[in-house]
N, C-alpha and C positions, 0 to 999 in steps of 0.2 A: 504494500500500500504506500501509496507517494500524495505530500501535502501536493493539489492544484493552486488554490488559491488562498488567498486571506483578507476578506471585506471588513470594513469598518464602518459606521454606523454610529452617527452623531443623532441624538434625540436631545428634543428641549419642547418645553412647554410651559405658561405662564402660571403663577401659581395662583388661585382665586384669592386667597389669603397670603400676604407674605409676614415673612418670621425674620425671629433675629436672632441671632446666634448667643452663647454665652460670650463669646468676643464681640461684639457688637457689630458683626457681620449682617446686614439686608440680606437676603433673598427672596429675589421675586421670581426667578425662575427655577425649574426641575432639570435636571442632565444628565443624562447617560450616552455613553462611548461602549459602545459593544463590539464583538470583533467575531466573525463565522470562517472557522478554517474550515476550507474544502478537501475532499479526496480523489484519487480517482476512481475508485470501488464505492463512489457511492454516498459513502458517509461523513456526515459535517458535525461538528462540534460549537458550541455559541460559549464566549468567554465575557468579561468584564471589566473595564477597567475604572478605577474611582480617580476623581481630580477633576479639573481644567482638560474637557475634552478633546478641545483644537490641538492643545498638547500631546496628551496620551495618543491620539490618531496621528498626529504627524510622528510621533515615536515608533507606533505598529507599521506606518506604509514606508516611513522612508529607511529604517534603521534595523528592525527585526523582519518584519515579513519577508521581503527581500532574499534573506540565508537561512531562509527555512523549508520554503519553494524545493519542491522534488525531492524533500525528505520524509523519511517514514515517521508517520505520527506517534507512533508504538515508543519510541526515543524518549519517551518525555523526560529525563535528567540528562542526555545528552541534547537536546535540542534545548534544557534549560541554560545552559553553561555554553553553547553557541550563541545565545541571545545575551547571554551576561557577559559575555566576553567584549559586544560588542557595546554596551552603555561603562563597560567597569572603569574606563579611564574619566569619563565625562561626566554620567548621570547613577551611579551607582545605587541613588539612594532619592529619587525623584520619581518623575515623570516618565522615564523609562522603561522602569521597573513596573509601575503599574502598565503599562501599555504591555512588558512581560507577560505579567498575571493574567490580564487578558487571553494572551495565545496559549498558555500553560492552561489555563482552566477548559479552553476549548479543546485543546487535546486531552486532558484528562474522558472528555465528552464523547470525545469520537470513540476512546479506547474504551470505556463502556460500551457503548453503541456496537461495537466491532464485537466486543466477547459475549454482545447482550447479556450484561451484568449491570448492575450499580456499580458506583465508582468506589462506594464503601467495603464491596467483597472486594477489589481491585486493591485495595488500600490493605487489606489483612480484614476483612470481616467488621461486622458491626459491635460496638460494646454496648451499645442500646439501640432502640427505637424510636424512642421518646425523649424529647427534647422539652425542660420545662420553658416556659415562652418570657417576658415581660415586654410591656409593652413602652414601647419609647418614640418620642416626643418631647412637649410639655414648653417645646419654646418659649422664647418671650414673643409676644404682639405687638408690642410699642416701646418707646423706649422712656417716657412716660406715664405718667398717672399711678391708677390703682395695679399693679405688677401681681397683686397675690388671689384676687378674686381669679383673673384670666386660669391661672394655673389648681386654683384646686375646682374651679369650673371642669379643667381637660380630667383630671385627676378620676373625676366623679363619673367621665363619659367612659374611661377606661374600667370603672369600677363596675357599669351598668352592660358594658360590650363583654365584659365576665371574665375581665382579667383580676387576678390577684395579686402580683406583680407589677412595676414601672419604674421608668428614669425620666427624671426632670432636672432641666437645664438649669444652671444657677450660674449667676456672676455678678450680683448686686454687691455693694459695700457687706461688709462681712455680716453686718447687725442686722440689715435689711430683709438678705440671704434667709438669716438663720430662723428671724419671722417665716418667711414665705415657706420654705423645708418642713416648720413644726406645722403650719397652715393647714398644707397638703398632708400629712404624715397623720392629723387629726384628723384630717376629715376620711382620708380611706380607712383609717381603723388600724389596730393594732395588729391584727389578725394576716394584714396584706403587707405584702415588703415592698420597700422605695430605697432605689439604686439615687445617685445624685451625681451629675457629671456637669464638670468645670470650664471644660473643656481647656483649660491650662489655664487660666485667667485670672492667679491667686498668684502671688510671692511665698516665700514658708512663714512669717511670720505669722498673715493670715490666715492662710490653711490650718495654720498648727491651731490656732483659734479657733477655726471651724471646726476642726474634727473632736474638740471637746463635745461642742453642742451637737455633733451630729453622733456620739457615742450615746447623747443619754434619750437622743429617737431612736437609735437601735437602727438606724442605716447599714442597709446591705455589703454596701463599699462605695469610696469615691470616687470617683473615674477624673482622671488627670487635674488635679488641682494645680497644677504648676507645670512648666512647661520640660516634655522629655527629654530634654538635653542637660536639664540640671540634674546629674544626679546623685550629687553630693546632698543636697537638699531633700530630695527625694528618701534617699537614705536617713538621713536626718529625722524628717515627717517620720517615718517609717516607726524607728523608736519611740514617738513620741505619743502614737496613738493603736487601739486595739481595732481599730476598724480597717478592713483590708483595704487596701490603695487597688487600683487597676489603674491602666496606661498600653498605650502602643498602634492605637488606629492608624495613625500616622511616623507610624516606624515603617520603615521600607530594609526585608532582606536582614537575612538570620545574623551577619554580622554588625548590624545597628542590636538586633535582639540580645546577641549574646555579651554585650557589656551591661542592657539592663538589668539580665539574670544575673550574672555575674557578680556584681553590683548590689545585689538582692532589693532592689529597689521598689517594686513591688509584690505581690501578691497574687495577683490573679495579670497577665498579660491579654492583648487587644489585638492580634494581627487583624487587619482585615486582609481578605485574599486579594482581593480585588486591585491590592498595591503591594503588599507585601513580599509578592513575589509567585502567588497562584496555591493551587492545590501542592506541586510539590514542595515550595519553600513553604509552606505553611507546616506543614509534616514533620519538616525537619526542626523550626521553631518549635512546636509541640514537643517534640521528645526530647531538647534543650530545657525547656521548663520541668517538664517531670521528672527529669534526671536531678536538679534542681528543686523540687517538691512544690512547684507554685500550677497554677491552675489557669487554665486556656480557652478565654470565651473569647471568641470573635468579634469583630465590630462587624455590623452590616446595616448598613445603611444605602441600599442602590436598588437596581431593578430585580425583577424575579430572578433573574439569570445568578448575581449573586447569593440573594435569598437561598436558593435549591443548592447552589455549591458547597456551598457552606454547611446544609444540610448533612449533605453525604461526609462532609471533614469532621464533623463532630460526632458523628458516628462512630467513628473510625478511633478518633482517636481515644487512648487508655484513661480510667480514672486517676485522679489524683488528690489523695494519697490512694492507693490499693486498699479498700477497706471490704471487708465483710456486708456494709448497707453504707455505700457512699452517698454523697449529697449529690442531689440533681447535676445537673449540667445545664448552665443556666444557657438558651437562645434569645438574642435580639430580634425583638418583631417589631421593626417599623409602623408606625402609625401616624405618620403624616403623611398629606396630600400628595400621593405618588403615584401615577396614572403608569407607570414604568412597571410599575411591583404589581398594581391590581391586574391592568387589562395586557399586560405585555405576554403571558403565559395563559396556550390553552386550561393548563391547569393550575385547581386550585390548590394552595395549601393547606393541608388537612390536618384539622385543629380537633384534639380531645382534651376536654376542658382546657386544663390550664398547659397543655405540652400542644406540641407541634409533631406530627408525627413524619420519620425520614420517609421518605419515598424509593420505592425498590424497583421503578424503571430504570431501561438504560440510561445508562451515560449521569449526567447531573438529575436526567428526572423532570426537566423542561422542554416543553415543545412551543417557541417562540412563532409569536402570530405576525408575518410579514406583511400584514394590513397595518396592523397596529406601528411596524417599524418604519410606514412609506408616511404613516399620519404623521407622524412626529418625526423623520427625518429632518434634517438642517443643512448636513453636509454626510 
């Protein structure tokens, strides 16, 4: 079997309601860069990549696609380390790499497809089925007014859609924050858990401040209070509080990964596939951390095509620690306005209560609807 080709697929669309990051990021629009290698037997694979699409596509057509053409797709760590060879001087740890992830994930697709297997028996078999879910959102709306109605408003619609689980975005002055956090955290109940993510937008002074008040809500962990390149700091935090730190959405490639393990810096780690380097550097990040004793959710935040990848990874990958009744294995389910995630995949994702259940078709498990990719093309 020989790659033909490799298409890219820029998607955008307005968003009815825009948000604002915990950085104080606008968004008014939605984007996805998706990428369909070809074969000549046949069979295609659909990848993903996360960032500044015009980017990640001018990395898949001018830089990787190109020296992958007439290779066999089966390669997938030889055709990863073709592709790395060709960003390792320039973009090691960018935009490249995700536009990687992309092609990697789409191969991982075909080679499902090809042994008609999920990509999870591929990987070593499944450790579960069932993926506990939480729901994430919670943006801010304005940058402006009342901040804490908006949020335990979302809080309550998450509570009634029959999640028990969520993450809400914080970045207000620390005091402001710690209102809005107890807010939410009262009004869902004691009963339900709240994730809270920073999105690095704290120094340690105030984090370390934070994480007193978010120890006596009894928060799940807090997802990047400070920015991942400090990791002395990190470390620091680390000591200072009982609440697990998470980090890493925006780490690209197992050697950015392996100074934050290293480092013991947090707790639970964040690859997303979708940049980090695909299904097989995700794999390898993964067995870093557990060798390590920290624990591996993913960031996922993109179109179905991620969603379902990510599925089959977590699957796959081992508990940690090894217990006799280990704790769930917590999945990210998006819940903002993403026409990418709902209507981009003939199928749906199959929800039992609180878990997400993997999917045992071939390949990732997605069958992408090229109606939907010509409605929201751009480029």
């Amino acid at each position: 079997m020989k790659i033909t080709d490799v298409k890219t697929y820029l998607l955008r669309t307005n968003l009815k309601a825009p948000i604002v990051s915990s950085r104080g990021w606008w968004y008014n629009t939605k984007n996805a860069m998706l990428v369909k290698v070809e074969t000549d037997e046949g069979f295609f694979g659909w990848g993903e990549a996360l960032g500044a699409g015009v980017l990640t596509k001018a990395a898949v057509d001018d830089q990787l696609a190109p020296f992958i053409i007439g290779k066999d797709p089966m390669d997938t760590d030889v055709l990863w380390d073709i592709m790395y060879m060709r960003l390792e001087d320039y973009d090691p740890r960018g935009y490249g790499l995700a536009g990687l992830s992309a092609i990697d994930i789409a191969l991982w697709d075909i080679k499902g497809k090809a042994f008609n297997m999920p990509v999870y028996k591929l990987l070593g078999g499944a450790h579960r089925r069932k993926l506990r879910c939480y729901a994430t959102g919670m943006f801010f709306k304005s940058e402006t007014g009342d901040l804490i109605t908006p949020a335990v408003e979302e809080a309550l619609r998450n509570v009634e859609a029959g999640f028990n689980a969520m993450k809400m975005k914080c970045g207000l002055h620390r005091k402001e924050e710690l209102k809005r956090v107890q807010a939410v955290k009262e009004a869902i109940g004691p009963d339900r858990d709240l994730m809270v993510d920073f999105n690095h937008g704290y120094n340690l002074m105030d984090a370390a401040w934070l994480a007193k008040g978010m120890e006596e809500l009894n928060v799940v962990w807090m997802e990047e209070p400070m920015p991942m390149h400090n990791l002395d700091a990190y470390r620091e935090l680390r000591s200072k509080t009982s609440i697990p730190l998470s980090g890493g959405e925006n780490v690209f490639g197992r050697y950015a990964f392996r100074d934050i393990i290293n480092y013991r810096t947090v707790d639970i780690v964040q690859p997303d596939l979708c940049c980090c380097g695909g299904i097989t550097e995700g794999m390898k990040i993964a067995a870093m951390a557990e060798v390590a004793g920290i624990k591996t959710y993913p960031h996922i935040f993109g179109s179905a095509v991620g969603l379902f990848a990510s599925l089959q990874f977590l699957a796959a990958i081992p508990d940690v620690p090894h217990a006799w009744k280990p704790e769930d294995i917590w999945v990210e389910y998006d819940q903002t306005e993403n026409p990418f995630r709902v209507e981009l995949a003939e199928e749906k994702v199959e929800k039992d209560g609180n878990y997400l259940i993997v999917p045992d078709r071939p390949g990732i498990g997605v069958t992408v609807r090229e109606d939907i990719l010509e409605k929201y093309r751009v480029l």
